[in-house]
N, C-alpha and C positions, 0 to 999 in steps of 0.2 A: 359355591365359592371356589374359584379359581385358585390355587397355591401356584405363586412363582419365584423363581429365583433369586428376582430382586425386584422392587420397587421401579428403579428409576435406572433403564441401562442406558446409554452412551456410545453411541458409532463415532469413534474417529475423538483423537485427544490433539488437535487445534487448539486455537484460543476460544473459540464457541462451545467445544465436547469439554473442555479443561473447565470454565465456568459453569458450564448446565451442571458438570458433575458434581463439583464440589458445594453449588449453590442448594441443589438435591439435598447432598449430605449434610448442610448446615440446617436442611428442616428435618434432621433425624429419620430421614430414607436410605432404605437398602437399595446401595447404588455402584452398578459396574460400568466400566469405560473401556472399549474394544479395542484395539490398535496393534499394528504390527510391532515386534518387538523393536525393528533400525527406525522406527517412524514416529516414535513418541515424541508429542509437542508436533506432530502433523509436518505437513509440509511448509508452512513459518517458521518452524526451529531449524528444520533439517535444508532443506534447499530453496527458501523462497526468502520471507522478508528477513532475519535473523541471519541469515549468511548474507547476503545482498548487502546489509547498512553496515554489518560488520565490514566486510571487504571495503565499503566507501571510507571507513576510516583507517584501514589502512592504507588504501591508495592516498588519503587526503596526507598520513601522515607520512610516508614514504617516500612519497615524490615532492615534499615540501612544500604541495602545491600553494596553499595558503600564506606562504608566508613571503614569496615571491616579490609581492609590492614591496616588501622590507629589506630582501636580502639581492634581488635579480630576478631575472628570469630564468639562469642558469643554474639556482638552486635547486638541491634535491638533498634529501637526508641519504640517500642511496643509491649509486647509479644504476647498479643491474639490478634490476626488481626484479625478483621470479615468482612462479607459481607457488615456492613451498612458502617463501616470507608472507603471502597474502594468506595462503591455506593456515597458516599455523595461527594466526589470530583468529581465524573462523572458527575451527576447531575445537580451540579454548572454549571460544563464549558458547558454540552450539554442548561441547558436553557440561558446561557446567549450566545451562538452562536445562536441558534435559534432567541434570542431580535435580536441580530445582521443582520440574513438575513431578519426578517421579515423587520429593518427598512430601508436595503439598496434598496429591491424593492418597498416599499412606497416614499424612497427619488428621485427613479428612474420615478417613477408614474406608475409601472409595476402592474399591477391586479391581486391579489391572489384569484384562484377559488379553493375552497377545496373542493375534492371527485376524485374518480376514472374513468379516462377519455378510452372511446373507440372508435374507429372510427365507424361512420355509412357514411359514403363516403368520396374522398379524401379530401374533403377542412373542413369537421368538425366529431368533438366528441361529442359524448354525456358525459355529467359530472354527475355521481351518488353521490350524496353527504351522502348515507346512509340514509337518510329519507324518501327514498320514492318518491321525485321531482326530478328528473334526468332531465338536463340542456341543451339543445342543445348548442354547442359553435363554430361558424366558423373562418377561418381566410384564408389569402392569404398563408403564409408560413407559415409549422407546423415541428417544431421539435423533436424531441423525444431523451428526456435523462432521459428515464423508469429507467436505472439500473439494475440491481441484483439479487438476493435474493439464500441462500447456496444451493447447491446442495444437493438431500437427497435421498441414496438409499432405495428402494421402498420394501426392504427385512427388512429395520431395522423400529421399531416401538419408535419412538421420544417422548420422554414423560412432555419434557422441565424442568425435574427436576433432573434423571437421566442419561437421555439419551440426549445430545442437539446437537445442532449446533453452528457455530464460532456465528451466531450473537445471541442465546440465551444465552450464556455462559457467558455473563454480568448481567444475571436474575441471577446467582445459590442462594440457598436460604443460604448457607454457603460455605467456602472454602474447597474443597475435601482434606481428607486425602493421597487418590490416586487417579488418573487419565488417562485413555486410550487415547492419542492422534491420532487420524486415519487421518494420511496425513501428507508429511511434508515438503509441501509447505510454503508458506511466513506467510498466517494465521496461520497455525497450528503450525508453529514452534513460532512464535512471544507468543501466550497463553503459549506452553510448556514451556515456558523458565519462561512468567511471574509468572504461577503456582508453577515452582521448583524453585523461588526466593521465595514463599509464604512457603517452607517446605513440599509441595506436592511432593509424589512419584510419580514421570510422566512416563510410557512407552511412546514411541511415533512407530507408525506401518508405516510402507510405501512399497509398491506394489514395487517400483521401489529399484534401487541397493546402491541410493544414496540420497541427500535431494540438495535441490537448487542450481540446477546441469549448473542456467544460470549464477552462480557467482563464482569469483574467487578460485580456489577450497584452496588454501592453506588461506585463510580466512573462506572458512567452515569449515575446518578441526580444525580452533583458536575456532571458535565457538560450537564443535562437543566435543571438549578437556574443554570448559568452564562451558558446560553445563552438561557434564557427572561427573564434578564436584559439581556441585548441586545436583548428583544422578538421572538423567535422562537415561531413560533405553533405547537404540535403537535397532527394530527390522524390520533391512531394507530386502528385499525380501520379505517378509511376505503380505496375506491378509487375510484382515478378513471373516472370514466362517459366523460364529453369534452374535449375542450379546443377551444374556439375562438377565432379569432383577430379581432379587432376595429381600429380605426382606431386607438381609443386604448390596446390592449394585449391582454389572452386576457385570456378569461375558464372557469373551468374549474368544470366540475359533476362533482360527487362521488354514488358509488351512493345517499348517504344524500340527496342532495336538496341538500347545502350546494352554495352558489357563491361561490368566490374569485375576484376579479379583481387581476391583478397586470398588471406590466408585462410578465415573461418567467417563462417556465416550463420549469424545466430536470430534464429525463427521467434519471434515475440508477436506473437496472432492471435491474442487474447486465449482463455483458460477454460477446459471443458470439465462441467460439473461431476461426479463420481456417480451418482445415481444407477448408469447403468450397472456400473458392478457390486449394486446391491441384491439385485433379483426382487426389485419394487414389486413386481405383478403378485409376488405372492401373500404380499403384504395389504394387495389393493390398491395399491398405488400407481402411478405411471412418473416418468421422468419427461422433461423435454424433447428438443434436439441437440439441445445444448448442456442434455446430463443431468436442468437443474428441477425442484423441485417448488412447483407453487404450494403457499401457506398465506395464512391469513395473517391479521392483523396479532395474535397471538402465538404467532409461529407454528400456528396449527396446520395438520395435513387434511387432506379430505375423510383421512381415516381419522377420529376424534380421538384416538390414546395417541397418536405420532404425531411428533412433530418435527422440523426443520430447521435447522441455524448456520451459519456463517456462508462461505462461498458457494454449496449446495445449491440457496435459494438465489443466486443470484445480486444482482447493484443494493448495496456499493462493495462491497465482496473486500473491506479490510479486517486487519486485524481488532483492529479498535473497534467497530462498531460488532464485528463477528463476539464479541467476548460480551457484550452487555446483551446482543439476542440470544446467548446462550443462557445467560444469569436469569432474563426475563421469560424466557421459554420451562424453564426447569421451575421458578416461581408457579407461573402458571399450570402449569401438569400436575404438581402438587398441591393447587388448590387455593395459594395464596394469595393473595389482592399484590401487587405490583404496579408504580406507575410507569405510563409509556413512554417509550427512550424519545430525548429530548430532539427536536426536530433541528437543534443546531447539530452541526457534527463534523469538525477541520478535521481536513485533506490536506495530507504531506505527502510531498513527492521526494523522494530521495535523490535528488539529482544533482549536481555538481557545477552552480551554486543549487541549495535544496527551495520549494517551494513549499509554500502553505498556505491557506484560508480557509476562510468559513463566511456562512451569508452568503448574499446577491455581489455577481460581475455589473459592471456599467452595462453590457451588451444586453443580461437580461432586463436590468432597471429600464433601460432605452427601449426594450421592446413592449414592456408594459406601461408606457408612459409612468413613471413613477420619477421624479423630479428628483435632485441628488447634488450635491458637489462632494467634492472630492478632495481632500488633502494627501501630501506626497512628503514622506522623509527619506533622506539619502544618508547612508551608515558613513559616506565620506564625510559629511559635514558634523556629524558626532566624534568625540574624544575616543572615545570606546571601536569604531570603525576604524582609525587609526592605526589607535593600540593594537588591533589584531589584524592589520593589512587588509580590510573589505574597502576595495571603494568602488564597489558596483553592487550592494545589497541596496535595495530599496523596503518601503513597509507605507503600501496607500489605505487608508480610510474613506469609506465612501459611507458620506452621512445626507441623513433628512434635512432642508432646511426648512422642511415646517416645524416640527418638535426635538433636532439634534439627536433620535438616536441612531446608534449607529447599525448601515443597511448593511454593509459587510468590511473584513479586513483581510489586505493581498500582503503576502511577505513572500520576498527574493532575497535571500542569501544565507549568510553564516546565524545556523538560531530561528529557521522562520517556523518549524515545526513546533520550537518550545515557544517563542514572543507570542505564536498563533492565541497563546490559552489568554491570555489576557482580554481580549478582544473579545474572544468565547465569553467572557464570565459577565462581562461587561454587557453584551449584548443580551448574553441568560438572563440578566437579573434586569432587563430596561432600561440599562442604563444607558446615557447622552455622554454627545462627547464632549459637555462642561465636565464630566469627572475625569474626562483627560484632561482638560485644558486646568483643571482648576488643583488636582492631586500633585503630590513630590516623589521624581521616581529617584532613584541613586543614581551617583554619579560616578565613576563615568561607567553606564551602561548601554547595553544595545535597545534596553527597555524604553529608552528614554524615546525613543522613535516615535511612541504613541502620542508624547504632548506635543511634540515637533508638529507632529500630521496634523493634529486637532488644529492646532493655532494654525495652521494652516489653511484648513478648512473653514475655520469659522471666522476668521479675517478675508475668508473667498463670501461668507455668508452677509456678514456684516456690510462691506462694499455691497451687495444686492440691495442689502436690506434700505441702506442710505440711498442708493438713487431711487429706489422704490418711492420711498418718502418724500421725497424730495421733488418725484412727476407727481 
């Protein structure tokens, strides 16, 4: 018999290491959680999701942006926005979540080891704490929710002042005049967007023909029309040849010959998994190219005590689903029965207006011949949209018209990340969009979107249905 340390240790305290570990501990396992000490809550507390949606509320509250339809265009709660009025609200909310995780795994009785953990064989790490005393730490099951960190091509010279990345781009030392966005994925569009609410001149660059090409296209296109209204500049097909740096800013040439000069140019080229700076081999393991770490359907490794959760292993690499593969991972290592995470799972983008959904796009429904109509509400023709100056938020339903349930739901604007769960529950549980059409939501809400759509939809179905009968 093996004696270790602890039962159930923990690489990296994310939203995946935070749940495996506490989930551990609520089956009465001995359970430590590894992490640097400025790094608690991972890279989501500290420089990624959690500072990002904070800043979008204060840009939104700052620059008055929302409220614009009511008051002008020329409002603003603030004229000179600076870096410390946005930093000082990030601040707040990142130390008081950090109070927060550290007291949930002392309520838990889970062990916080700080320093950076590597494997020296499969059942233990060594823990460098930066001082010089590096800690041996064993246990029976070991997890790993490493995480992250941006990806950074090896041509461009990062200077963290000029030149950044998504997660330095909460450092800048002022708000840029201009900005080069390279990428425009969910990061890089969420910052573009919060920048050109800020009065920044954004280009934004992307390789590819189009931008967040897994979501409803006629909600990127609300988004593409809302944002070029802020003066956002798009240049899709395009990559970047160089970037260099200048006295009075970069300036960046593109394959095709174009040259942008902005003030700062912020690199969002998707996220390379940690794996390598775990020293996998010694554990048995390998990592990708891309850092991450393949597991099975139980978040198992190839090695059967280890396992794997949140960005490490790769899509959909959020917070939300990262926290329930931790919780399910940590079940399973312990031996418990668990059922498997629900195949629905909304996608919010924080972007400025925000999106979200869950389910099938038309684009996919249309490739699989699966028949469909669609219903459409506009937050302008609600009481509620009004009241709070939206009148470019939309919220589409896209339903069966052989048995009404509902195939997915697309939300554009103020609210689509929380309205999203409705549609979630609705769809979880079977349900048709008669229990839209037929339920009473309050008034005046943004909620109300859901019956709009439906009658929508089913006064599109119903006309089928009539002429149908009728040949």
């Amino acid at each position: 018999m093996h004696v270790f340390d602890y039962d159930v240790l923990v690489i990296g305290s994310g939203p995946s290491g935070q749940k495996a570990a506490i989930a551990a501990a609520k089956l009465d396992k001995r359970v430590a959680i590894v992490d640097r000490r400025t790094m608690i809550g991972g890279v989501c507390i500290n420089t990624g999701t959690i500072p990002s949606k904070t800043l979008r509320e204060a840009v939104l509250y700052l620059t008055g942006l929302s409220q614009r339809e009511m008051y002008g265009q020329s409002y603003r709660v603030k004229d000179d926005i600076t870096v410390a009025d946005l930093a000082a609200r990030t601040q707040h909310v990142i130390g008081r979540q950090v109070d927060v995780i550290r007291n949930q795994l002392s309520r838990n009785r889970v062990t916080l080891i700080s320093g950076v953990a590597k494997f020296v064989d499969p059942h233990a790490v060594m823990v460098d704490d930066g001082n010089g005393r590096p800690t041996k730490v064993s246990a029976e099951k070991i997890i790993i929710a490493a995480g992250t960190r941006p990806a950074r091509p090896e041509s461009v010279e990062f200077d963290e002042r000029t030149i950044v990345d998504s997660d330095g781009v909460i450092n800048l030392e002022r708000v840029p005049r201009s900005m080069v966005v390279v990428g425009a994925g969910v990061i890089g569009m969420e910052y573009a967007s919060m920048f050109a609410a800020l009065g920044t001149r954004v280009t934004v660059v992307e390789r590819r023909p189009k931008m967040l090409d897994f979501c409803d296209q006629e909600i990127v296109e609300a988004l593409k029309y809302h944002l070029r209204d802020l003066s956002v500049t798009f240049r899709f097909g395009e990559e970047v040849a160089t970037v260099e740096r200048h006295q009075g800013g970069t300036l960046t040439t593109l394959h095709s010959g174009k040259r942008i000069a902005a003030d700062t140019v912020m690199y969002s080229a998707g996220r390379q998994g940690l794996a390598d700076e775990l020293a996998l081999d010694a554990a048995g393991l390998t990592g990708d190219k891309r850092g991450r770490i393949e597991v099975d359907k139980n978040f198992r490794t190839a090695v059967e005590h280890i396992y794997a959760v949140g960005d490490v292993i790769g899509f959909p690499a959020l917070a939300s689903t990262s926290m329930e593969q931790g919780r399910l991972a940590a079940t399973h290592a312990c031996g418990e029965p668990a059922r498997a995470m629900h195949e629905l799972q909304p996608i919010g983008i924080y972007t400025i207006p925000e999106i979200s959904f869950v389910g099938k796009t038309e684009d996919e429904l249309t490739d699989s011949r699966t028949p469909f109509e669609v219903g459409v509400s506009r937050y302008r023709e609600l009481a509620r949209g009004q009241i709070i100056g939206d009148s470019y938020g939309m919220l589409k339903l896209i339903v069966s018209p052989r048995d009404h349930k509902l195939l997915g739901v697309h939300i554009f604007g103020t609210g689509a990340t929380e309205l999203v769960h409705i549609g979630q529950t609705v769809m979880g549980l079977g349900g048709t969009v008669d229990y839209l059409v037929d339920t009473v939501f309050n008034y005046p809400t943004l909620a109300e979107c859901y019956k709009v759509a439906a009658l929508s939809a089913m006064n599109k179905i119903s006309q089928v249905d009539r002429l149908h009968d009728e040949y």
